[in-house]
matplotlib code that plots the C-alpha trace (Angstrom):
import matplotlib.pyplot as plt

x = [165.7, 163.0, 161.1, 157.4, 155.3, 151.8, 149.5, 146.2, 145.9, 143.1, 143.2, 141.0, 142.5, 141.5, 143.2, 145.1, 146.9, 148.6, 151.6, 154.3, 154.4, 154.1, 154.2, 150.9, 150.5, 148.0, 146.9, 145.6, 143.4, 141.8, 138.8, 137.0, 139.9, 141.4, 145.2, 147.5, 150.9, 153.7, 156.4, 159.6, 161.4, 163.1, 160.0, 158.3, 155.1, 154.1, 150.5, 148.9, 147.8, 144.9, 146.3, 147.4, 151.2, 153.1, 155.1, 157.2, 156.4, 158.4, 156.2, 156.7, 154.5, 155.4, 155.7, 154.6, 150.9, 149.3, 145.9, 147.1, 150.4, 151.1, 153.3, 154.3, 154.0, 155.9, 154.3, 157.2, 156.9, 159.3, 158.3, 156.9, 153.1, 152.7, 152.5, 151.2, 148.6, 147.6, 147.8, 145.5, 143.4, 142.3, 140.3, 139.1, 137.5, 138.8, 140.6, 143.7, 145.9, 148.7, 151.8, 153.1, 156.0, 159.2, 162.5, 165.6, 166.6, 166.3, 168.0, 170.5, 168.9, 172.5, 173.4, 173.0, 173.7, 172.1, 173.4, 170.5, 170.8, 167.8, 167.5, 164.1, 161.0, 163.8, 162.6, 159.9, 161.6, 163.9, 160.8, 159.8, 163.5, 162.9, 159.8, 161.7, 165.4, 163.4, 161.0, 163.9, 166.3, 169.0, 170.8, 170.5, 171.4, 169.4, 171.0, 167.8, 168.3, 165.5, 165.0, 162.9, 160.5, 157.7, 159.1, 160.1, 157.9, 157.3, 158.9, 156.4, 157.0, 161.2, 160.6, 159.4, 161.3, 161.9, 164.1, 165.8, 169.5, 169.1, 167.8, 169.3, 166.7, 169.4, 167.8, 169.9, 167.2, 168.2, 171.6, 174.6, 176.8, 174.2, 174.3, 174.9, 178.8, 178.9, 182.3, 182.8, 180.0, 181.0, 185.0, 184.7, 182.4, 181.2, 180.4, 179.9, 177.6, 174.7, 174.4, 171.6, 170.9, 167.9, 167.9, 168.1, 170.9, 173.3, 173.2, 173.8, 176.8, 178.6, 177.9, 178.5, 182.6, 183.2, 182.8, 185.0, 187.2, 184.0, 183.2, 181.1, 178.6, 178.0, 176.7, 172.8, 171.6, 167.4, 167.0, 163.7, 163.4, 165.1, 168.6, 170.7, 170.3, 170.0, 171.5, 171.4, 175.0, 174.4, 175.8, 175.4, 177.8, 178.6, 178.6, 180.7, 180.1, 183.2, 182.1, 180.3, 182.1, 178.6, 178.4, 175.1, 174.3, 173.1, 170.9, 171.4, 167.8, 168.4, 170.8, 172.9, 170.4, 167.1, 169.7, 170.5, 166.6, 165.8, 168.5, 167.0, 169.4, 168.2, 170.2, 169.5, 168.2, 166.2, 165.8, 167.1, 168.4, 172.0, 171.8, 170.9, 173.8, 172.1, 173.0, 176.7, 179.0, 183.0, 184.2, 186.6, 187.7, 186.7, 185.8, 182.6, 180.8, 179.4, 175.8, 175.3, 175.3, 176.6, 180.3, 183.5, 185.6, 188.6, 185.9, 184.6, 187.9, 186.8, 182.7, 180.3, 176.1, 174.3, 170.7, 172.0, 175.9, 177.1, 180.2, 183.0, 184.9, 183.0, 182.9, 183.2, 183.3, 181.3, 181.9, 178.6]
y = [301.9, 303.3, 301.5, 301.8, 299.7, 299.2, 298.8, 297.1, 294.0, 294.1, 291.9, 291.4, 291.0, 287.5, 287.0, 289.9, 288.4, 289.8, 287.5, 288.6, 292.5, 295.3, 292.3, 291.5, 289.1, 289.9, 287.2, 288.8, 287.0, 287.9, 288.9, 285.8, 284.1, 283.1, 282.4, 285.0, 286.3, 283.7, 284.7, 283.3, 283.5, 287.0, 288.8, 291.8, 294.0, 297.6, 298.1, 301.2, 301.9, 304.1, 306.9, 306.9, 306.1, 303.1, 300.7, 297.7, 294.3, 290.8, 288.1, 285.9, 282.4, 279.3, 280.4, 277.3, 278.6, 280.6, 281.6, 284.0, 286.4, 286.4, 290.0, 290.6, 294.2, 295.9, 298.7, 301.7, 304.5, 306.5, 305.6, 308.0, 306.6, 303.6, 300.5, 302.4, 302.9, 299.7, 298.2, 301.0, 301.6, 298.3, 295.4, 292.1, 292.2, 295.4, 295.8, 296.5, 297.9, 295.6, 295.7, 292.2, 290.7, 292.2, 289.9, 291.9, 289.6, 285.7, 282.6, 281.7, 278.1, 276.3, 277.3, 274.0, 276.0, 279.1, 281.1, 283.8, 286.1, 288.2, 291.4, 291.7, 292.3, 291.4, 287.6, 288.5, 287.5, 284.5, 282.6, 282.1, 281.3, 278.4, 277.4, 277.0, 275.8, 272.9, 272.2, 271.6, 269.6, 272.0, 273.2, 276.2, 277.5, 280.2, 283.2, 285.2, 288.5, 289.8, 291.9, 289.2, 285.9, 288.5, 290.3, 287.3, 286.8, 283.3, 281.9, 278.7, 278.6, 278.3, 275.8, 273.2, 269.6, 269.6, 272.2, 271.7, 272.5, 274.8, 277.7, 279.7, 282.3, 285.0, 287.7, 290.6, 292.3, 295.4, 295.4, 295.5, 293.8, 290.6, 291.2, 287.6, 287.8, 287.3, 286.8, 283.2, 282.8, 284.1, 283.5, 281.1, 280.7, 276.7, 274.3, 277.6, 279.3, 282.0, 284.5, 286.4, 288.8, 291.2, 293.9, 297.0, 298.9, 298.2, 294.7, 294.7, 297.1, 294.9, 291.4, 293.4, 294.3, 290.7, 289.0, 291.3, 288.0, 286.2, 286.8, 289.3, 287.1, 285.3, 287.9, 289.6, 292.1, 293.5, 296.8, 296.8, 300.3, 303.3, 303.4, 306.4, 307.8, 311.6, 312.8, 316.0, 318.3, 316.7, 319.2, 319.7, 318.3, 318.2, 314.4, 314.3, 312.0, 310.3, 310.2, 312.8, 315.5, 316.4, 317.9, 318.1, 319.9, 317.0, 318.8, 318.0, 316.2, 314.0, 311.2, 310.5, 308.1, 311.1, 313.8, 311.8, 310.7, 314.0, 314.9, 311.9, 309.2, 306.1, 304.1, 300.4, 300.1, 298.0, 297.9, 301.4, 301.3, 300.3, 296.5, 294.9, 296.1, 296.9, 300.3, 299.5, 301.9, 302.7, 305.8, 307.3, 310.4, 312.4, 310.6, 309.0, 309.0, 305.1, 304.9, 301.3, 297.5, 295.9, 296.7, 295.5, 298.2, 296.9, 297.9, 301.2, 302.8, 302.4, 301.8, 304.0, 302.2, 306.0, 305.0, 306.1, 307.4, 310.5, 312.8, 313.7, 315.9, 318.8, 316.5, 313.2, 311.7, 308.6, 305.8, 307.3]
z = [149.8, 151.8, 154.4, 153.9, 156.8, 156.1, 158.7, 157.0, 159.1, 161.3, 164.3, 167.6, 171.1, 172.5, 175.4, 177.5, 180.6, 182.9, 183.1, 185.3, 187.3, 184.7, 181.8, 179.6, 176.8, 174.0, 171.9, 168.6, 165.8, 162.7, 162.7, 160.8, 162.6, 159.1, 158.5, 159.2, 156.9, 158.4, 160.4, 161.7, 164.9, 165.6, 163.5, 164.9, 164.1, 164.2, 166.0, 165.9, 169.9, 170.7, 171.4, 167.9, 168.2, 166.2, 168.3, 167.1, 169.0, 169.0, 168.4, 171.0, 170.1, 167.8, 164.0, 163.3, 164.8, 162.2, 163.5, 165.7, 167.3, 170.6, 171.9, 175.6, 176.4, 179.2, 181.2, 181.0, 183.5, 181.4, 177.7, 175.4, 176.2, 173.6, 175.8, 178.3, 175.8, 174.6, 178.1, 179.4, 177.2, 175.4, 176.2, 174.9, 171.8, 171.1, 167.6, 166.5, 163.2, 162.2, 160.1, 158.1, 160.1, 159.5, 161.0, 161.2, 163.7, 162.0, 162.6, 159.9, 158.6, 158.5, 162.6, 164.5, 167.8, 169.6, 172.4, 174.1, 176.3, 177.1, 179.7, 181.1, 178.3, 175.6, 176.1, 173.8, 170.4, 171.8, 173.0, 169.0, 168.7, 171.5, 169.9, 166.5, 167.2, 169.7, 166.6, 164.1, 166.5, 167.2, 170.2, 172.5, 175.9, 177.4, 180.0, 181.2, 183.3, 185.4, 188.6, 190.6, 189.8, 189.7, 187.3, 184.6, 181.8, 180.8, 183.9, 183.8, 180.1, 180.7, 183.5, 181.7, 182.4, 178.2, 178.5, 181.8, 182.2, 179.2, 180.6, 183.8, 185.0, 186.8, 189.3, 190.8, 192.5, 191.3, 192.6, 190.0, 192.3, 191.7, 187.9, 185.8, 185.3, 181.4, 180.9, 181.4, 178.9, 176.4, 176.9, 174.5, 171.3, 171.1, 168.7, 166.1, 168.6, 167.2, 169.8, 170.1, 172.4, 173.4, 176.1, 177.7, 176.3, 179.0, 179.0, 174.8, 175.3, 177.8, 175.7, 172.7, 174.5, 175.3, 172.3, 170.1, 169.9, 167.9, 164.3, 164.1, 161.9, 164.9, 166.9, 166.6, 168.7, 168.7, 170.6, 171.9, 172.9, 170.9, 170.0, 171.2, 168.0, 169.8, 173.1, 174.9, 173.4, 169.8, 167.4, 163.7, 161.4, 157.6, 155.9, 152.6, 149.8, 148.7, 145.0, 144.1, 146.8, 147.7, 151.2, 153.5, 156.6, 159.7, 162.0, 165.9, 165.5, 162.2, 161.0, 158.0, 156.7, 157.1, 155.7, 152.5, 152.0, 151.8, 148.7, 147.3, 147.4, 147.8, 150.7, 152.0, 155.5, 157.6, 161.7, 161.1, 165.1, 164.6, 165.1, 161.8, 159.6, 156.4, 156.3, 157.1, 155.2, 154.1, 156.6, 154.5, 156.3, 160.1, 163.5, 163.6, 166.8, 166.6, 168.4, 167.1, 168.7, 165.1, 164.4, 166.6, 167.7, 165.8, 162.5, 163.3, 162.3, 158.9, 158.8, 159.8, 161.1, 159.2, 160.6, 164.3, 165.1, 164.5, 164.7, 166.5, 164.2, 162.1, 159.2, 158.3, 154.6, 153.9, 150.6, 148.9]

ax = plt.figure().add_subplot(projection="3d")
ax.plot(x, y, z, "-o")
ax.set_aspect("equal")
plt.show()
């Protein structure tokens, strides 16, 4: 079914630090500073920014805290003008419109063990993870990528003694040759590892190649910026519907998932950028043209993620 995201909360800014180059944390509170709709670890919110776009934000604090949420906000020179936004143009006391929390990315309750790996503002969501795998007893390691120490969010936060010889803080000062080499990580999955892992979309693409050997439940990926759900070249295609042999036109500038809205069929989604899996689907016939961070290559001969890839052949027929 449909998403619908309400955004009827209304929250103040409290606190808006600075807290590494380009990085600012906003602590947001009601108003009467009342209780706030729980969250758990991996749960985002959309905020309406002043210049009147909707942006999707990890919450970064304790879920255990419920008079406030805490987001870190990176300032992106090439973004479409959302954190810039709220960075720019807000201040304390200012107000702000808020969504409930909505976790595509959540801990399974019965994993005793967590592997992270975060790239850069993608620590945002695995700091709630910290605060709640610590709080229940269970066992993580943490693999954090960054340019430099000025540029690491919650670097004083990750260097506490509890945590010592969990974390590994890894900069490559913008040189690939320095980039963390993954591979010995994850060559082996331990002790029924969870691995979660938030990024830029390079760093998700490579983690995503070396673990085909894991089960695939094992593995969670959160995009925080836009999936590659368009590129420049994307040509129309037709989709056919297995069942009923209905065939639809997909403009260079829609998906699947908005094509079938709009003839009214009513399709289960959720983070709606390729990583959750809810909208996971049977390929029956054509070459898909996979976009998404969710299935294994040795699955996307016969699935198909319809909130992002595409096309390769003229059509492709879907299980619908």
């Amino acid at each position: 079914m449909t998403k619908v995201i309400k955004l009827d909360i209304a929250l103040r800014i409290m606190r808006r630090d600075k807290i590494a180059e380009d990085i600012y944390l906003f602590e947001l509170r009601r108003l009467n500073n009342d209780e706030l709709p729980k969250f758990t670890a991996g749960a985002h919110v959309m905020i309406r920014v002043p210049n009147g776009l909707t942006r999707k934000y990890s919450l970064c604090n304790n879920p255990a805290e419920r008079n406030r949420y805490l987001v870190a906000i990176k300032r992106e020179v090439t973004g479409r003008g959302g954190s810039n936004s709220l960075i720019d143009e807000t201040k304390v006391g200012d107000e702000l419109t808020v969504s409930m929390p909505v976790n595509d990315f959540g801990l399974p309750p019965r994993a005793q063990d967590f592997l992270f790996i975060a790239g850069g503002i993608g620590i945002t969501p695995i700091m709630a993870m910290i605060h709640e795998v610590m709080a229940q007893g269970k066992r993580f390691r943490l693999y954090y990528c960054t340019r430099s120490p000025e540029r690491t969010a919650f670097f004083t936060e990750l260097s506490k003694p509890e945590i010592k010889g969990k974390v590994l803080i890894h900069h490559d000062h913008g040189d690939l040759i320095c980039s963390l080499d993954l591979a010995p990580i994850l060559q082996e999955r331990k002790n029924r590892e969870h691995l979660y892992c938030c990024g830029p979309r390079a760093l998700m693409e490579a983690v995503r190649k070396m673990t085909q050997h894991w089960s695939s439940a094992a593995i969670h990926f959160e995009a925080f910026n836009d999936a590659e759900t368009h590129k420049p070249g994307d040509r129309p295609f037709k989709v056919r519907l297995a069942r009923s042999r209905e065939t639809m036109e997909v403009p260079a500038d829609k998906t699947i998932l908005e094509v079938m809205r709009a003839k009214g069929h009513i399709v289960p989604s959720s983070c709606e950028g390729g990583t959750c899996g809810t909208c996971r689907t049977k390929l029956t016939a054509g070459e898909a043209d996979h976009r998404d961070l969710f299935l294994a290559e040795d699955q996307r001969a016969d699935d198909i993620m319809i909130c992002v890839s595409r096309a390769h052949s003229t059509v492709i027929e879907i299980d619908r």
